[in-house]
Structure formats: structure tokens, C-alpha cells
N, CA, C and O atoms as a GROMACS GRO file, in nm:
protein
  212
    1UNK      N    1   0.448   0.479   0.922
    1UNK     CA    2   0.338   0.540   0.997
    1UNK      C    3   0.350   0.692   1.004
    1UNK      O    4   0.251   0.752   1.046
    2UNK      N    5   0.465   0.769   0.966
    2UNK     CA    6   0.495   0.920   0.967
    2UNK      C    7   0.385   0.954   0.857
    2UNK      O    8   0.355   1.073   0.873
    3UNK      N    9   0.320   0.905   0.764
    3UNK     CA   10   0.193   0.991   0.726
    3UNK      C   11   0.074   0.983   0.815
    3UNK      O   12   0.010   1.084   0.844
    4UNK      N   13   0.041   0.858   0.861
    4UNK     CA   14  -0.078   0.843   0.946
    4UNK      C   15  -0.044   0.932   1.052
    4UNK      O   16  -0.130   1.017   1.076
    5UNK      N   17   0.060   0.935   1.121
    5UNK     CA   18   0.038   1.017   1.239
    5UNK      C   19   0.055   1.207   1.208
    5UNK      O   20   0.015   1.300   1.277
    6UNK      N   21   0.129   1.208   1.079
    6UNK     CA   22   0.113   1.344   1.045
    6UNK      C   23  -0.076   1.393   0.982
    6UNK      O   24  -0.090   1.514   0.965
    7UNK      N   25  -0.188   1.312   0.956
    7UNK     CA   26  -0.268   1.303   0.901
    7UNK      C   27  -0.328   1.320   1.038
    7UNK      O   28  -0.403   1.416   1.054
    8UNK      N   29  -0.299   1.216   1.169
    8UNK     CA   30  -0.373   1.200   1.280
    8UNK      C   31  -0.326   1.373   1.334
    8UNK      O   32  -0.429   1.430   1.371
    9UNK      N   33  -0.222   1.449   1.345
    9UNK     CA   34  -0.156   1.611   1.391
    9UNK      C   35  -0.263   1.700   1.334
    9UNK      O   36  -0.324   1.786   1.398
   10UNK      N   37  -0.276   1.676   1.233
   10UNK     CA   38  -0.352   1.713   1.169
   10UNK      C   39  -0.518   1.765   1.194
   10UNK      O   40  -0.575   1.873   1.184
   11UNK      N   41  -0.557   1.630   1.230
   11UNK     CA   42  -0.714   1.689   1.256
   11UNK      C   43  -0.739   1.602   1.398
   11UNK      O   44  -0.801   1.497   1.418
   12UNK      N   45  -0.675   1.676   1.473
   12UNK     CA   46  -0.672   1.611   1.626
   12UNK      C   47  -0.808   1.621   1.670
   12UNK      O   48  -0.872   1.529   1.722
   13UNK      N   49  -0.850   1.739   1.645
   13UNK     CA   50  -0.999   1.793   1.651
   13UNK      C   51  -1.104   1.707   1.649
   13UNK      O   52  -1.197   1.700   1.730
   14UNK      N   53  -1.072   1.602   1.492
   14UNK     CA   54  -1.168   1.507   1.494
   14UNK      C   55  -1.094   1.365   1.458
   14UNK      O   56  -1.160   1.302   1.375
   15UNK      N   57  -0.996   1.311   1.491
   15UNK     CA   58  -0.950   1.213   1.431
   15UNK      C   59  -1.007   1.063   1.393
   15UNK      O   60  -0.970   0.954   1.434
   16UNK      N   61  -1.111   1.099   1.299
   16UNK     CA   62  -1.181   0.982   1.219
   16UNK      C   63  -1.170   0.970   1.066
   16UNK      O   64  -1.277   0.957   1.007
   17UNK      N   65  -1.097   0.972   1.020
   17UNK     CA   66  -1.080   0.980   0.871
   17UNK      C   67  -1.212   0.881   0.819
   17UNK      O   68  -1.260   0.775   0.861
   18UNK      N   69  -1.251   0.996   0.678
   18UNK     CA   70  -1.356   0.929   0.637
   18UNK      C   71  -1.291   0.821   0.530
   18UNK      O   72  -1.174   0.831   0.493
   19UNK      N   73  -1.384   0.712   0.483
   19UNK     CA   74  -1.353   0.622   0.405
   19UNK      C   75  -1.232   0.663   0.290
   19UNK      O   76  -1.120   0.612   0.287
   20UNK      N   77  -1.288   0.781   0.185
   20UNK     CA   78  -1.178   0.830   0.098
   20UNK      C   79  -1.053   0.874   0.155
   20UNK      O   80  -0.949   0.834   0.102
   21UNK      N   81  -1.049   0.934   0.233
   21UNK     CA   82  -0.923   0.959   0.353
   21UNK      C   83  -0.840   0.875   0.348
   21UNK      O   84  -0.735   0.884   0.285
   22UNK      N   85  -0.904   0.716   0.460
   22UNK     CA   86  -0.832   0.601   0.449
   22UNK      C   87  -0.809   0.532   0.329
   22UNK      O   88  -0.714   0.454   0.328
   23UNK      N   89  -0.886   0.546   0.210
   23UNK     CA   90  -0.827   0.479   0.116
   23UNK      C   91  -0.669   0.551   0.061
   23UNK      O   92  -0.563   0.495   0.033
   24UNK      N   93  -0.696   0.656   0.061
   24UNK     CA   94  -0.576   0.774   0.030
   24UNK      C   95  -0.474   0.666   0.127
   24UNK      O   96  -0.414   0.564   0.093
   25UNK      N   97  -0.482   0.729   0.247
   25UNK     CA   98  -0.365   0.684   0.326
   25UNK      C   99  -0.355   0.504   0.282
   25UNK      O  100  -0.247   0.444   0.277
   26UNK      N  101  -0.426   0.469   0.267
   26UNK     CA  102  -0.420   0.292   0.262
   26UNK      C  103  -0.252   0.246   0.109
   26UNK      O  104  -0.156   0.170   0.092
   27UNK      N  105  -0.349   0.389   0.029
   27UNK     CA  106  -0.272   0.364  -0.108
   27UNK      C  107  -0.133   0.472  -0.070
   27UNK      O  108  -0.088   0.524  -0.172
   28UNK      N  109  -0.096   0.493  -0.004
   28UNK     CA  110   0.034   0.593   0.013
   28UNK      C  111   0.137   0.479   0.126
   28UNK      O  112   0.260   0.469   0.131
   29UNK      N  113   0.060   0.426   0.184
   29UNK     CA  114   0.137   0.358   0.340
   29UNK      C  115   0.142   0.196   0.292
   29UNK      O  116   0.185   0.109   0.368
   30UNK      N  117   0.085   0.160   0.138
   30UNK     CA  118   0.074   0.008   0.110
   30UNK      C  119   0.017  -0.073   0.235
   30UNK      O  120   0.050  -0.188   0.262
   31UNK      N  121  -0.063  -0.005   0.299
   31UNK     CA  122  -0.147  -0.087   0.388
   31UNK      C  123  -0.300  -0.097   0.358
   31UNK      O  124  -0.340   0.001   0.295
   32UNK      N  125  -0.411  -0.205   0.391
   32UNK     CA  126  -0.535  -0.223   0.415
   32UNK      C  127  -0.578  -0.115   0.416
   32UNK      O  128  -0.527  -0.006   0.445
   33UNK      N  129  -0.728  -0.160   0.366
   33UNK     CA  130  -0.859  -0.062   0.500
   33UNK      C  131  -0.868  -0.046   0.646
   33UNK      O  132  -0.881   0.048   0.724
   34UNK      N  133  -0.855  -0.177   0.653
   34UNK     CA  134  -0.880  -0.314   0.728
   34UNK      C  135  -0.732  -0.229   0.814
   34UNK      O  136  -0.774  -0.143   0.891
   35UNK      N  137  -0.594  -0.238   0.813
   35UNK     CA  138  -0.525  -0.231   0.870
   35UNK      C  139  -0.486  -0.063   0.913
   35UNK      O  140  -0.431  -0.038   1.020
   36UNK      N  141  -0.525   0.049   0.809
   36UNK     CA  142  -0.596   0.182   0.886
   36UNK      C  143  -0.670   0.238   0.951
   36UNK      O  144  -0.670   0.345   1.012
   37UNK      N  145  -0.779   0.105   0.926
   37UNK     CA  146  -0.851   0.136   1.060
   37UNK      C  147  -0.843   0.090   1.158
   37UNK      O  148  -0.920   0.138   1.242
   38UNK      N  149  -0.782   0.016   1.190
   38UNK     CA  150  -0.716  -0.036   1.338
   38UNK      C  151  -0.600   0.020   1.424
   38UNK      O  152  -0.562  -0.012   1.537
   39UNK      N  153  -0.547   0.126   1.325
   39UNK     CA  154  -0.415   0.194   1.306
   39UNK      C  155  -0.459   0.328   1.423
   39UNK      O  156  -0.413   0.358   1.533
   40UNK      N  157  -0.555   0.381   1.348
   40UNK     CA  158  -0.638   0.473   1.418
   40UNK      C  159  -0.747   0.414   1.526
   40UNK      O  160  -0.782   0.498   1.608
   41UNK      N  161  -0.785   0.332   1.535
   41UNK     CA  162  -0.883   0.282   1.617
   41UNK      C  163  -0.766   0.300   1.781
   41UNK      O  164  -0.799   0.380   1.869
   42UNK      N  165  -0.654   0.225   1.792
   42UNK     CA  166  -0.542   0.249   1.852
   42UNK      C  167  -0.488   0.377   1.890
   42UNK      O  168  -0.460   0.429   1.997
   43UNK      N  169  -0.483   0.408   1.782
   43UNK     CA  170  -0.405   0.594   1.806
   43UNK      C  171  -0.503   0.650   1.873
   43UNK      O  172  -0.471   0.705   1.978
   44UNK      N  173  -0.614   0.650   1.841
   44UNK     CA  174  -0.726   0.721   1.940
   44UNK      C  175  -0.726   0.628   2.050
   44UNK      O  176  -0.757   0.710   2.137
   45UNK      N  177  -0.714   0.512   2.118
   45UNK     CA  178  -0.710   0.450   2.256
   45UNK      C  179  -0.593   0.494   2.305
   45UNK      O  180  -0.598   0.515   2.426
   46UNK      N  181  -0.434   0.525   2.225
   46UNK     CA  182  -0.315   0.572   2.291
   46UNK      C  183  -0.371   0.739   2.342
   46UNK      O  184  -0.373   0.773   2.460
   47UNK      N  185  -0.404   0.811   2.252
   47UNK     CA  186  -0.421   0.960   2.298
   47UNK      C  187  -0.525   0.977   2.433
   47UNK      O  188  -0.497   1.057   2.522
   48UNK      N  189  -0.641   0.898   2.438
   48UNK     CA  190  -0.696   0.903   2.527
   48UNK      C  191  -0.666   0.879   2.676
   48UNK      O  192  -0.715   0.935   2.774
   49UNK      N  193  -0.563   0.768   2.669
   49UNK     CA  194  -0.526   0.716   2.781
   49UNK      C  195  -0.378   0.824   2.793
   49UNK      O  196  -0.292   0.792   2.874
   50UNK      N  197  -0.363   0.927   2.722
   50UNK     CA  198  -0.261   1.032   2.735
   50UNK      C  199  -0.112   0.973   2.702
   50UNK      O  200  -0.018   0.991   2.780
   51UNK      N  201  -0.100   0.908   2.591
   51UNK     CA  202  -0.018   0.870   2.524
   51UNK      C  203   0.047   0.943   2.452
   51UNK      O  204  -0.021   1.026   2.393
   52UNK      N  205   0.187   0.946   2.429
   52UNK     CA  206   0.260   1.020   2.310
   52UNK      C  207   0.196   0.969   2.160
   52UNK      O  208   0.131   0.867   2.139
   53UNK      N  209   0.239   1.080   2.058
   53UNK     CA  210   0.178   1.063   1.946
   53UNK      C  211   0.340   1.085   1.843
   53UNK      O  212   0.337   1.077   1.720
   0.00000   0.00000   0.00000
């Protein structure tokens, strides 16, 4: 997950990676679509509720 969350440091600003984004990360982390976007769907419910990142 040290790329997703260096990717999420990244554009805190807007953290929604567009489709090509997640495929990038999908093919670097050997994970899903399906399982990056839930990855982040999360990371944005942890930050909101003022969670460490």
C-alpha cells in the first residue's frame, strides 16, 4: 500500500484518482480496479473521520 498512500500524499487536494490512475496503480500494487477503489473509497472515510495516513 506504500504507493497508494504515497499517490493518496500526493494529491490530498483531490484524492480521486481517475480511471487511468487506478489502472496504473492496479498494475504496480497487483491489485483490482475493483480492489483500488475500495482502497481509496476507505482512505478517504479514514482522513475524514481524522485518521492517520
Amino acid at each position: 500500500t506504500a504507493k497508494l498512500k504515497a499517490w493518496l500524499s500526493e494529491h490530498i487536494d483531490h484524492p480521486y484518482p481517475t480511471r487511468e490512475d487506478k489502472i496504473n496503480l492496479a498494475a504496480q500494487c497487483s491489485m483490482t480496479l475493483t480492489q483500488i477503489s475500495t482502497w481509496f473509497a476507505n482512505a478517504r472515510r479514514r482522513m475524514k473521520k481524522g485518521g492517520d495516513m
